[in-house]
PDB file of the backbone (N, CA, C, O) and the ligand in Angstrom, with CONECT records:
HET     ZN  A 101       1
ATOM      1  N   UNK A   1      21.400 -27.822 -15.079  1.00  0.00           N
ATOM      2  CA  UNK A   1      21.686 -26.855 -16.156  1.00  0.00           C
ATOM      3  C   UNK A   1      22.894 -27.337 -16.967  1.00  0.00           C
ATOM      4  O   UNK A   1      23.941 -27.685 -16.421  1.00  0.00           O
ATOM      5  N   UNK A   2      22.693 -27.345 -18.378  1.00  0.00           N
ATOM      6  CA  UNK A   2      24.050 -28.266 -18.731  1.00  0.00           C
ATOM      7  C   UNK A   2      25.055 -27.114 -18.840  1.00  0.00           C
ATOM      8  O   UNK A   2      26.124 -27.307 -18.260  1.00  0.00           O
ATOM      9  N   UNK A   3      24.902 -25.977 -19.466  1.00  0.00           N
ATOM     10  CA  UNK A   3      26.226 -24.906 -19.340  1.00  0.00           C
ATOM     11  C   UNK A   3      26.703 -24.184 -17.558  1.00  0.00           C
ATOM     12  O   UNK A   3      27.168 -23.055 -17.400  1.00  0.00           O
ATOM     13  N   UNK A   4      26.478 -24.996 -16.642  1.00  0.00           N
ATOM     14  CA  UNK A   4      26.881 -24.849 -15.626  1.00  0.00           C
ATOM     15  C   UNK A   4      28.050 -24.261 -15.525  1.00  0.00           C
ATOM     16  O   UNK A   4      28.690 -24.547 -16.536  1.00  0.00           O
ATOM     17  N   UNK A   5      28.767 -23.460 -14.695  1.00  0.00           N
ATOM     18  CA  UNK A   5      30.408 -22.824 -14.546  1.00  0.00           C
ATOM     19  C   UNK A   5      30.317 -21.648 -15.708  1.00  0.00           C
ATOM     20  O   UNK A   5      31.277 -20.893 -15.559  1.00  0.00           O
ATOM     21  N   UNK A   6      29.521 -21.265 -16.758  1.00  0.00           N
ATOM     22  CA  UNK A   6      29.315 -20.571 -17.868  1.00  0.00           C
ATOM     23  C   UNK A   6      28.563 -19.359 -17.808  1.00  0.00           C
ATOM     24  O   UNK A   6      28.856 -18.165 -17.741  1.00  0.00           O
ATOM     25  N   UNK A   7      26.867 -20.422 -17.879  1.00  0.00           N
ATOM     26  CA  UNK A   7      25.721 -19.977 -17.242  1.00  0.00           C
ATOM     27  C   UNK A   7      25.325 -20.055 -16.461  1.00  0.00           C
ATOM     28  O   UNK A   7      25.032 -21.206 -16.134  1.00  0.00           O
ATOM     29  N   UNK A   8      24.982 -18.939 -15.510  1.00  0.00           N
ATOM     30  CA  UNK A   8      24.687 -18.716 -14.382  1.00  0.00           C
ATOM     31  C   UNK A   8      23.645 -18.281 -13.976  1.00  0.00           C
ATOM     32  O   UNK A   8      23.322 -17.386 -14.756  1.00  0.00           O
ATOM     33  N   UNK A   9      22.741 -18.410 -13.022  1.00  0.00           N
ATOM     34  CA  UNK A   9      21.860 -17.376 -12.434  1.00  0.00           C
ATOM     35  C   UNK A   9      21.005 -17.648 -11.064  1.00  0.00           C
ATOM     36  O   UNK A   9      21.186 -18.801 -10.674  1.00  0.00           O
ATOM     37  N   UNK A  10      20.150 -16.915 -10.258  1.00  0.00           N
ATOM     38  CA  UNK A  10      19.506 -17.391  -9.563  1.00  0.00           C
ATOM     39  C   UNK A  10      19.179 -16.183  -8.882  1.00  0.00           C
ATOM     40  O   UNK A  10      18.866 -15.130  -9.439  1.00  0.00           O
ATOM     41  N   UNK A  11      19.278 -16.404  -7.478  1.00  0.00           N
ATOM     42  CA  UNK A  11      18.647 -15.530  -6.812  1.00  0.00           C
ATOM     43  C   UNK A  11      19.926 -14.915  -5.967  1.00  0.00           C
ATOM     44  O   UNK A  11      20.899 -15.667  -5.904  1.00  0.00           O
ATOM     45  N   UNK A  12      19.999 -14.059  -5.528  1.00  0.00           N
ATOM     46  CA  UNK A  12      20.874 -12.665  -4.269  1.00  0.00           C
ATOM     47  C   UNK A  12      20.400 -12.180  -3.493  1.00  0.00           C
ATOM     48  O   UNK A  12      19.532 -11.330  -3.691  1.00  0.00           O
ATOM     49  N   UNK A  13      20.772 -12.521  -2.405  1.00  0.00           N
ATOM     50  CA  UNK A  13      19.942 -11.862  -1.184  1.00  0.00           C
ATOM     51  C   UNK A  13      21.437 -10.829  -0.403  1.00  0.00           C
ATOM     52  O   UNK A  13      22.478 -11.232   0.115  1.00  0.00           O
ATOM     53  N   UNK A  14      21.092  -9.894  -0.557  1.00  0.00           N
ATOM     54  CA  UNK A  14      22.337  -8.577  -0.128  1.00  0.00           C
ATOM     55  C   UNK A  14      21.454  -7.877   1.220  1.00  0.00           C
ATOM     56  O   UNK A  14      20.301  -7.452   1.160  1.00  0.00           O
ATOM     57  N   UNK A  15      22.200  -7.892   2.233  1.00  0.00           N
ATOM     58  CA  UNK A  15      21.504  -7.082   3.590  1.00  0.00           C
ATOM     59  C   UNK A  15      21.936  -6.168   3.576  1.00  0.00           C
ATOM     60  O   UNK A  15      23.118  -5.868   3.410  1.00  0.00           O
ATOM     61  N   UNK A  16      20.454  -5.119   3.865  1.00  0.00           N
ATOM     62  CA  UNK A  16      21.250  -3.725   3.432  1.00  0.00           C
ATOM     63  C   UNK A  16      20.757  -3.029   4.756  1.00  0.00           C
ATOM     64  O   UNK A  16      21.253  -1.917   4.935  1.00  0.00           O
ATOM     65  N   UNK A  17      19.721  -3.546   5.887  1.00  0.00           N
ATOM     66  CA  UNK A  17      19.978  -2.391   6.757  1.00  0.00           C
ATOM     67  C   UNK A  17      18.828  -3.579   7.901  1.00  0.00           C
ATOM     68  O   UNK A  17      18.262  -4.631   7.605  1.00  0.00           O
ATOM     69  N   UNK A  18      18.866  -2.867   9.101  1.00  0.00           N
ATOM     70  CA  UNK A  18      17.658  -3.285   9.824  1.00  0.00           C
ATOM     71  C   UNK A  18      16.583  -2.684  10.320  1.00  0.00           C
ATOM     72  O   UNK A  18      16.565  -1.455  10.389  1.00  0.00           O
ATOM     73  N   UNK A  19      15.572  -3.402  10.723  1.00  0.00           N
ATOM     74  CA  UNK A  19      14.947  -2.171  11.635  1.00  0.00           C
ATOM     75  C   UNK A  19      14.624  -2.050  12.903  1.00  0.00           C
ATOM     76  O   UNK A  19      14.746  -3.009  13.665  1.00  0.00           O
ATOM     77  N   UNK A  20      14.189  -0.922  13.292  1.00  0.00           N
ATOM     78  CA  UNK A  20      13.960  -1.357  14.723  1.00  0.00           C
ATOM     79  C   UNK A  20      13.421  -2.014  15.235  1.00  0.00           C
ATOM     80  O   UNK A  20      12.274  -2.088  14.795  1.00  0.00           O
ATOM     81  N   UNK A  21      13.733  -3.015  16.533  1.00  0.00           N
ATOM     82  CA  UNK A  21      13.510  -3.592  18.028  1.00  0.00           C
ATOM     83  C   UNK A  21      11.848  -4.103  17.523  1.00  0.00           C
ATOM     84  O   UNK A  21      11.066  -3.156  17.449  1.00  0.00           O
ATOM     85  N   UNK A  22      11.317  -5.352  17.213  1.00  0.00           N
ATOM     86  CA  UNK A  22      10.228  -5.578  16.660  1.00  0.00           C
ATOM     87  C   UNK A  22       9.800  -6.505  16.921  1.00  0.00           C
ATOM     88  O   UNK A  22      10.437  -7.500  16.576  1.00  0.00           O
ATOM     89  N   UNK A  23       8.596  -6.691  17.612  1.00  0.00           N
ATOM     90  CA  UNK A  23       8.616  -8.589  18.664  1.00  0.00           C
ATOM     91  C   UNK A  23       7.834  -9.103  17.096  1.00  0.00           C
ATOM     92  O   UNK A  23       7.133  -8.455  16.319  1.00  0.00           O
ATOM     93  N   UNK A  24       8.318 -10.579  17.051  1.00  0.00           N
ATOM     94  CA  UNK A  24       8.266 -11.168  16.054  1.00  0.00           C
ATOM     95  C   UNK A  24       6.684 -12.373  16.364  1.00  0.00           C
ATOM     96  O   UNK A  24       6.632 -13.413  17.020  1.00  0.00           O
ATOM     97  N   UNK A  25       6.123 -12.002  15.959  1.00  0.00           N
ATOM     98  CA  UNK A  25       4.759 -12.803  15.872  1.00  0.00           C
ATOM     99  C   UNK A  25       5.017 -14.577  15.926  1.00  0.00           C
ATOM    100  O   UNK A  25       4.140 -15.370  16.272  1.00  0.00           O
ATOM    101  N   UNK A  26       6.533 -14.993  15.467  1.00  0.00           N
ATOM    102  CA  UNK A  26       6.648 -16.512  15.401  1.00  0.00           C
ATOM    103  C   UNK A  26       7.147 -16.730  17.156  1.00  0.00           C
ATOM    104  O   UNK A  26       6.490 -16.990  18.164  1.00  0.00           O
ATOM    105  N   UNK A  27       8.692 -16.470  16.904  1.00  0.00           N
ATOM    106  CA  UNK A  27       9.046 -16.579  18.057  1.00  0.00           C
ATOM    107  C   UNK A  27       8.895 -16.023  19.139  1.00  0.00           C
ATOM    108  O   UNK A  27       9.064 -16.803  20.076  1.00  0.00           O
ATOM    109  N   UNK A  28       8.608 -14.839  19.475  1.00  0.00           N
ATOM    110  CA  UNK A  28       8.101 -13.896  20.282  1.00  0.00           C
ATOM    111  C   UNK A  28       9.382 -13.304  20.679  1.00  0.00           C
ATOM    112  O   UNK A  28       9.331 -13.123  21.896  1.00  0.00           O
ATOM    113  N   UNK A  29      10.743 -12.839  20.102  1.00  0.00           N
ATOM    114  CA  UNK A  29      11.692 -12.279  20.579  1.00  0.00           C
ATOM    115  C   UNK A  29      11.598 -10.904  19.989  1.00  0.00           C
ATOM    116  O   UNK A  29      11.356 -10.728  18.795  1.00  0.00           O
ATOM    117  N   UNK A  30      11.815  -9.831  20.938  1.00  0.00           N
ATOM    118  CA  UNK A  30      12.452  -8.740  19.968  1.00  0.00           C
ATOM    119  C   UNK A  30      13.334  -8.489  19.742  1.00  0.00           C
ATOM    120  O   UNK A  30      14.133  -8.256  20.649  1.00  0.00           O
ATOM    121  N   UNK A  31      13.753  -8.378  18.258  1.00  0.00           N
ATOM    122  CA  UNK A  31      15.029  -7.895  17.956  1.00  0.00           C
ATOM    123  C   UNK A  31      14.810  -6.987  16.402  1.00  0.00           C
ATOM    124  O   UNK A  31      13.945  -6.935  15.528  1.00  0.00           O
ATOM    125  N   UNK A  32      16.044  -6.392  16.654  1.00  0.00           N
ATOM    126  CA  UNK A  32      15.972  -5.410  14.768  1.00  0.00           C
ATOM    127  C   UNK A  32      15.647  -6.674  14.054  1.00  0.00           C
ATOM    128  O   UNK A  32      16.113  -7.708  14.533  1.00  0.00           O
ATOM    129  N   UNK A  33      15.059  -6.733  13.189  1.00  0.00           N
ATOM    130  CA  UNK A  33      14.663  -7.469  11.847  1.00  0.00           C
ATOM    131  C   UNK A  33      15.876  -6.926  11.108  1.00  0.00           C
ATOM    132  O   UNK A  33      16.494  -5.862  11.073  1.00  0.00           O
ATOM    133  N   UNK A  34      15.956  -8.294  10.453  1.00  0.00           N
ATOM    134  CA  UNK A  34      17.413  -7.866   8.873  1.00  0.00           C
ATOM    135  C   UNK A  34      16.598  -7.615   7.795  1.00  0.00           C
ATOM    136  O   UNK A  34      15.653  -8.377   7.592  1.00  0.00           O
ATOM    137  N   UNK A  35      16.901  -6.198   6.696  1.00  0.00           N
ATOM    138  CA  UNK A  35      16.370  -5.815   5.575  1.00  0.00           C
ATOM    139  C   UNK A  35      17.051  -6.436   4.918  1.00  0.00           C
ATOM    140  O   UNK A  35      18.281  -6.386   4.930  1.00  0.00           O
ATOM    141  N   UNK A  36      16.281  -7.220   4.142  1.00  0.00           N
ATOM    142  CA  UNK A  36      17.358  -7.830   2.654  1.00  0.00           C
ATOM    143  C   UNK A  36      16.607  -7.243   1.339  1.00  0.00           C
ATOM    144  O   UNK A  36      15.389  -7.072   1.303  1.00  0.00           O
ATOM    145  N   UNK A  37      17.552  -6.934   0.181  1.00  0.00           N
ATOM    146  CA  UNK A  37      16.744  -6.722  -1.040  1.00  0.00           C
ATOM    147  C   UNK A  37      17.693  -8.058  -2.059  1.00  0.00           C
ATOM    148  O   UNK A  37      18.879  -8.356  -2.204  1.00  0.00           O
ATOM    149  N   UNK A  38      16.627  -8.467  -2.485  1.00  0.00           N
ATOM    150  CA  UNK A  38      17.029  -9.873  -2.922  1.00  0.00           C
ATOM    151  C   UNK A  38      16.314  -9.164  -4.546  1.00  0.00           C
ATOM    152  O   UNK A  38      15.374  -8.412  -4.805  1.00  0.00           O
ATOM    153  N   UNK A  39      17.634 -10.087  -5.571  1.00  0.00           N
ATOM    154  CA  UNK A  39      17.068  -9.818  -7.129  1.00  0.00           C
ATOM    155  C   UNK A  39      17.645 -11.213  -7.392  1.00  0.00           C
ATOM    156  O   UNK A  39      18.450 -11.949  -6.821  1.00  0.00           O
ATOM    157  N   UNK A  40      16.709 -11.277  -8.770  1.00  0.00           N
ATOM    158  CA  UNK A  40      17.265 -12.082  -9.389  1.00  0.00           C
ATOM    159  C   UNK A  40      18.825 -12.094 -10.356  1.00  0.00           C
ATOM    160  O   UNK A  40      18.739 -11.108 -11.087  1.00  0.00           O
ATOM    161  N   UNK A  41      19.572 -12.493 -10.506  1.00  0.00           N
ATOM    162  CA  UNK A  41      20.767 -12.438 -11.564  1.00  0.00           C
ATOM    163  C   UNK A  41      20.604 -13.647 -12.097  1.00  0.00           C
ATOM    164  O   UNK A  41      19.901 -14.620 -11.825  1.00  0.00           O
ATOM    165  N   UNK A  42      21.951 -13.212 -13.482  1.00  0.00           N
ATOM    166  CA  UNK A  42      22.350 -14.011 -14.567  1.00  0.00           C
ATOM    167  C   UNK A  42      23.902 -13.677 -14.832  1.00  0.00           C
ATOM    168  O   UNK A  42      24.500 -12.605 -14.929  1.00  0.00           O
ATOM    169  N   UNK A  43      24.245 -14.786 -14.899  1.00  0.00           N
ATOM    170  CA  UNK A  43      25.961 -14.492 -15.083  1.00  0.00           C
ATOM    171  C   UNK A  43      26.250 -15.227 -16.023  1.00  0.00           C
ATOM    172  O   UNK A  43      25.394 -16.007 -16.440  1.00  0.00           O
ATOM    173  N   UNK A  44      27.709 -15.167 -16.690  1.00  0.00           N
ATOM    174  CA  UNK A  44      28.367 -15.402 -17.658  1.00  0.00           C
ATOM    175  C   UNK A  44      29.845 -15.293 -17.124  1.00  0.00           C
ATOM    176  O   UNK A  44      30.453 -14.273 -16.800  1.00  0.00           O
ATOM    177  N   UNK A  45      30.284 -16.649 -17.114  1.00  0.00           N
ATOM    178  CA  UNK A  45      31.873 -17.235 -16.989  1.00  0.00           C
ATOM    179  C   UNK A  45      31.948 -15.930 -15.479  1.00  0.00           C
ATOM    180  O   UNK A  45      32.555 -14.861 -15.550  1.00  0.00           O
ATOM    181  N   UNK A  46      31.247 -16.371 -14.374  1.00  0.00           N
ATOM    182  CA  UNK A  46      30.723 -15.680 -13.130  1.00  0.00           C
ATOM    183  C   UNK A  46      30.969 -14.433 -13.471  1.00  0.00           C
ATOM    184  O   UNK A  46      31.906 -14.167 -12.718  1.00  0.00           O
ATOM    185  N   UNK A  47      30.792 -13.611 -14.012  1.00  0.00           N
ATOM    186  CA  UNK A  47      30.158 -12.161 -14.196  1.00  0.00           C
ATOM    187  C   UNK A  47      28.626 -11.858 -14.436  1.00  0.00           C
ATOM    188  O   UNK A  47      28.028 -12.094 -15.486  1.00  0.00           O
ATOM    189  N   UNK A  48      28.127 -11.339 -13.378  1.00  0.00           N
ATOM    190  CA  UNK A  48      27.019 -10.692 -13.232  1.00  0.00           C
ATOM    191  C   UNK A  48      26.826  -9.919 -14.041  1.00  0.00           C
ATOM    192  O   UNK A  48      27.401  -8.832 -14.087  1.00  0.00           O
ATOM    193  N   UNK A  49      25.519 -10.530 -15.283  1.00  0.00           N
ATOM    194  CA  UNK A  49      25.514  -9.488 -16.350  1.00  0.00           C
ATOM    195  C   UNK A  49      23.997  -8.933 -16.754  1.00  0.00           C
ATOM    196  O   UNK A  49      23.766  -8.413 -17.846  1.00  0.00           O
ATOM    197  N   UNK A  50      23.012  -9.117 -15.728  1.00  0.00           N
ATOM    198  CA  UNK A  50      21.500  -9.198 -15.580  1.00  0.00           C
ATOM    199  C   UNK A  50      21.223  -9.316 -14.000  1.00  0.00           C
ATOM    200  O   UNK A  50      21.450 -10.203 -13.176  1.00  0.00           O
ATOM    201  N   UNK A  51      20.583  -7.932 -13.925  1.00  0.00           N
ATOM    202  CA  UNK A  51      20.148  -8.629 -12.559  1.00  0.00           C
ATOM    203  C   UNK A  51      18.774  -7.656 -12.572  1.00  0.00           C
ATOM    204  O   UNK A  51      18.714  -6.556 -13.122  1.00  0.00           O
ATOM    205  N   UNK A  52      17.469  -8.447 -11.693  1.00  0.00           N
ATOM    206  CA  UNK A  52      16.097  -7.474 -12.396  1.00  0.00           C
ATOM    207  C   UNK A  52      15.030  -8.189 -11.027  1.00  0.00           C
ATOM    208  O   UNK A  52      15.318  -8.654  -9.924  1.00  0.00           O
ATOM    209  N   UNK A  53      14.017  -8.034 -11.591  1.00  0.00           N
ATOM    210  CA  UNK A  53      13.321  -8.553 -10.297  1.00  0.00           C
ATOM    211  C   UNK A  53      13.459  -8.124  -9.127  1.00  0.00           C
ATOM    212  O   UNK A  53      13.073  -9.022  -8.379  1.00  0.00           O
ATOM    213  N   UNK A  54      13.952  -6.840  -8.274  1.00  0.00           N
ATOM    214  CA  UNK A  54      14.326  -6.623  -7.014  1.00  0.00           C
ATOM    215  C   UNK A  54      12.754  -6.603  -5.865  1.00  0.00           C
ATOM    216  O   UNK A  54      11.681  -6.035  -6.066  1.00  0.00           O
ATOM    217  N   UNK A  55      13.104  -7.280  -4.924  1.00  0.00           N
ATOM    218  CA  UNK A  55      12.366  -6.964  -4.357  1.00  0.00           C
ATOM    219  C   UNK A  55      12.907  -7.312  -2.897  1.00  0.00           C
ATOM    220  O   UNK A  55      13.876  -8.034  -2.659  1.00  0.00           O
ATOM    221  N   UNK A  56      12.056  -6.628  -1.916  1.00  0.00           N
ATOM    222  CA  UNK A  56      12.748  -6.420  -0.162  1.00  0.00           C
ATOM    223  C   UNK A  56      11.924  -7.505   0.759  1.00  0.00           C
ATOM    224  O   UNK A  56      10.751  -7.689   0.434  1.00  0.00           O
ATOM    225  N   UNK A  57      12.211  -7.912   1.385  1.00  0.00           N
ATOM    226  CA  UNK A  57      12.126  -8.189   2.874  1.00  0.00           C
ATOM    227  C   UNK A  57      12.569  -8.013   3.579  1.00  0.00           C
ATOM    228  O   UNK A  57      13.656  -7.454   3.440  1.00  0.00           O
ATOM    229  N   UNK A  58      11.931  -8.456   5.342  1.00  0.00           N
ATOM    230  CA  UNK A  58      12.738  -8.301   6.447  1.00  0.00           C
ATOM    231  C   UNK A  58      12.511  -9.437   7.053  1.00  0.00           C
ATOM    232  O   UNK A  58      11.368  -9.860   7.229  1.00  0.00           O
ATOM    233  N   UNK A  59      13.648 -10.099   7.465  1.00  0.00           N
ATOM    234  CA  UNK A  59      13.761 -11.647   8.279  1.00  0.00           C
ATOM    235  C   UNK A  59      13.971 -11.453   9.776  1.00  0.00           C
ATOM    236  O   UNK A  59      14.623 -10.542  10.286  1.00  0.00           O
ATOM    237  N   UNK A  60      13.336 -12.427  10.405  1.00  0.00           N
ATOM    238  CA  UNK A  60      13.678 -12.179  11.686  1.00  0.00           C
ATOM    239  C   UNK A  60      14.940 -12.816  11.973  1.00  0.00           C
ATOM    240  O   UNK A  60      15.365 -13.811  11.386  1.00  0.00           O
ATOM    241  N   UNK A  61      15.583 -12.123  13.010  1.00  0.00           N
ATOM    242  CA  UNK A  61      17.246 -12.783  12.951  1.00  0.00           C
ATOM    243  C   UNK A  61      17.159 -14.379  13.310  1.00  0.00           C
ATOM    244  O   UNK A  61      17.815 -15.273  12.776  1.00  0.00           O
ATOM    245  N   UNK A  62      15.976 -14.541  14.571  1.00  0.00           N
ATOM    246  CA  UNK A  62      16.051 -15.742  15.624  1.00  0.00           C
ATOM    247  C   UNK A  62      15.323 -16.761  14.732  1.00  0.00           C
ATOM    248  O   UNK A  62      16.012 -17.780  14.682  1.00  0.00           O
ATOM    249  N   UNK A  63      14.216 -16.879  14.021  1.00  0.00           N
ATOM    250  CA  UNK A  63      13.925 -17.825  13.391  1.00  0.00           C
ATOM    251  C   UNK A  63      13.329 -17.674  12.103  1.00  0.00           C
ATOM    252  O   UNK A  63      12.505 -18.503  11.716  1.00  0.00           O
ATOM    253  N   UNK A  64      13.710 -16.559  11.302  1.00  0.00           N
ATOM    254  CA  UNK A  64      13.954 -16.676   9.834  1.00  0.00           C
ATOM    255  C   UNK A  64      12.598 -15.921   9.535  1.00  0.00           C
ATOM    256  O   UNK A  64      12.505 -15.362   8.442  1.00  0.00           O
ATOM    257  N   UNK A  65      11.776 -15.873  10.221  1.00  0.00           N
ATOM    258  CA  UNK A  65      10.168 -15.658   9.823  1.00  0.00           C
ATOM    259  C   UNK A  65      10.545 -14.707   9.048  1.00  0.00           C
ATOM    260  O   UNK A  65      11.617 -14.134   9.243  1.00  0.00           O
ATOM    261  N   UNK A  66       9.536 -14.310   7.811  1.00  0.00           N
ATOM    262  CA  UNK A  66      10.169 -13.241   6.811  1.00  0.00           C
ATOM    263  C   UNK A  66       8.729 -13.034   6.801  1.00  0.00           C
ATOM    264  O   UNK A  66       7.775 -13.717   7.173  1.00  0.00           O
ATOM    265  N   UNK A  67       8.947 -11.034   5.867  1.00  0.00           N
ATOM    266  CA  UNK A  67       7.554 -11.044   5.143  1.00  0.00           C
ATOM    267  C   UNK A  67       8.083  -9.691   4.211  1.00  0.00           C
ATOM    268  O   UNK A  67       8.863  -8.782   4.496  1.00  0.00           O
ATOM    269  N   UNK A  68       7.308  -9.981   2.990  1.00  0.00           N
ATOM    270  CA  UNK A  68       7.776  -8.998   1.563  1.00  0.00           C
ATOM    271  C   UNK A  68       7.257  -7.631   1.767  1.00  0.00           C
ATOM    272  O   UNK A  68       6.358  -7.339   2.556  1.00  0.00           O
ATOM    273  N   UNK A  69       7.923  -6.780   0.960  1.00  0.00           N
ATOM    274  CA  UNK A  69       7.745  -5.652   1.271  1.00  0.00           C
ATOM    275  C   UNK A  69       7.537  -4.864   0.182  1.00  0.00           C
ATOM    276  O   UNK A  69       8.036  -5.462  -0.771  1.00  0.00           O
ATOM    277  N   UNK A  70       6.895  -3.473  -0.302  1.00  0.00           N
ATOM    278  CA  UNK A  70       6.742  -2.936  -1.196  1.00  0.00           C
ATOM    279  C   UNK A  70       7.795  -2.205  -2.131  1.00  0.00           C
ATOM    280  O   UNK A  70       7.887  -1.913  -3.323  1.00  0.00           O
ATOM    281  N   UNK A  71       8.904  -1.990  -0.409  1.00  0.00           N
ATOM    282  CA  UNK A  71       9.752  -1.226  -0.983  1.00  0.00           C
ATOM    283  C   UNK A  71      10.809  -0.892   0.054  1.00  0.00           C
ATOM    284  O   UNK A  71      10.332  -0.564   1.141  1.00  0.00           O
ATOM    285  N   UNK A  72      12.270  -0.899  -0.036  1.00  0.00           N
ATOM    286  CA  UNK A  72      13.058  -0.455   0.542  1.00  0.00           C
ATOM    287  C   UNK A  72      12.502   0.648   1.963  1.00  0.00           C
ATOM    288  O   UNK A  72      12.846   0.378   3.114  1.00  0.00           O
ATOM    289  N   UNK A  73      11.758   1.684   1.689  1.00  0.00           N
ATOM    290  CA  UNK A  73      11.608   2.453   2.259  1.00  0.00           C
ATOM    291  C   UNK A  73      10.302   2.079   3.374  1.00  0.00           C
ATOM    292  O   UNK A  73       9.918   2.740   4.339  1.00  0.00           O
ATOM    293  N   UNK A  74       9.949   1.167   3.006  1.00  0.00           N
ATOM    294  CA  UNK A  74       8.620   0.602   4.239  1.00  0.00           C
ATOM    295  C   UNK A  74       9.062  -0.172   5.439  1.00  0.00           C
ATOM    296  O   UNK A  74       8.418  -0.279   6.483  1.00  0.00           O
ATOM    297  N   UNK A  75      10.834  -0.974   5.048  1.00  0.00           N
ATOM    298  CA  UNK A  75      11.021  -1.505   5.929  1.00  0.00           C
ATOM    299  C   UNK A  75      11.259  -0.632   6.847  1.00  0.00           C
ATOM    300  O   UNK A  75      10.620  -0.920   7.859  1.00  0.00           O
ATOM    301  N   UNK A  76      11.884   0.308   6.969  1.00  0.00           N
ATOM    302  CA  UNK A  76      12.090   1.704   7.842  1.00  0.00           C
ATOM    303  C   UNK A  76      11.323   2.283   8.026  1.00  0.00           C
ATOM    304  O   UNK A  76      11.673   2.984   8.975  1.00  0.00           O
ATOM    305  N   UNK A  77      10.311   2.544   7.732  1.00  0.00           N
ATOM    306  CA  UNK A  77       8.917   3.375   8.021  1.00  0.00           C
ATOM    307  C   UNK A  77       8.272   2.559   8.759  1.00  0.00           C
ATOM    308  O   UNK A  77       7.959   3.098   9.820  1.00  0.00           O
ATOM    309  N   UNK A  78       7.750   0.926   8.626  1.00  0.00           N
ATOM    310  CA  UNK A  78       6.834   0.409   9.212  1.00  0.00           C
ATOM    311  C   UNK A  78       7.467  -0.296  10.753  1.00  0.00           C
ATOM    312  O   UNK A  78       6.842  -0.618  11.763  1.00  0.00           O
ATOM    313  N   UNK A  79       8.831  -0.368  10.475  1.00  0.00           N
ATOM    314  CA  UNK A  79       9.309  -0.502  11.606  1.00  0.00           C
ATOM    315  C   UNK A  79       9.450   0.322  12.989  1.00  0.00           C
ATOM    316  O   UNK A  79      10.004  -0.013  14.036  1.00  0.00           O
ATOM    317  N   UNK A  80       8.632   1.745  12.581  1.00  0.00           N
ATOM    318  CA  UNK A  80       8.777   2.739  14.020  1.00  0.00           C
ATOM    319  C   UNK A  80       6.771   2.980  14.004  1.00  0.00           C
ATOM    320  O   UNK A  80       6.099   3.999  14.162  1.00  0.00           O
ATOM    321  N   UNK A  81       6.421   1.733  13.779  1.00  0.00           N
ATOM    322  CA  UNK A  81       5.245   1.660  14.210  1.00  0.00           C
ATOM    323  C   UNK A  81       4.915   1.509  15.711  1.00  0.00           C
ATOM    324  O   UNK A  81       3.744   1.442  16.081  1.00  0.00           O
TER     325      UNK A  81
HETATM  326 ZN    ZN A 101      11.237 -14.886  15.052  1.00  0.00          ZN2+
END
């Protein structure tokens, strides 16, 4: 990117909660899964001045396995399956 240090942007991944105790189909451990809601941003002279695209997953802590989600509120719902 040539305006590098200027223009900015990419992706954010912010953890916002977990869920419950969930054996993981890769590794076979159970543990809470991490909720992340990841957006895209755009910055300017590093100020965050766009950010859009949100969307959730949940990662497994032990080996990353992830899978997308509809919505904040499914990771908590589908997790007391
Ligand atoms: Zn795993």
């Amino acid at each position: 990117m040539f305006f590098i240090g200027i223009f900015g942007g990419g992706e954010k991944a912010k953890e916002i909660g977990r869920t419950e105790p969930k054996n993981c189909p890769r590794c076979h451990n159970t543990h809470p899964w991490t909720v992340y809601e990841v957006s895209k941003y755009f910055s300017f002279f590093f100020i965050p001045v766009a950010r859009w695209g949100y969307r959730y997953i949940a990662s497994c802590p032990i080996c990353r396995e992830s899978y997308g989600l509809h919505s904040k509120e499914e990771a908590f719902h589908y997790s007391r399956d």
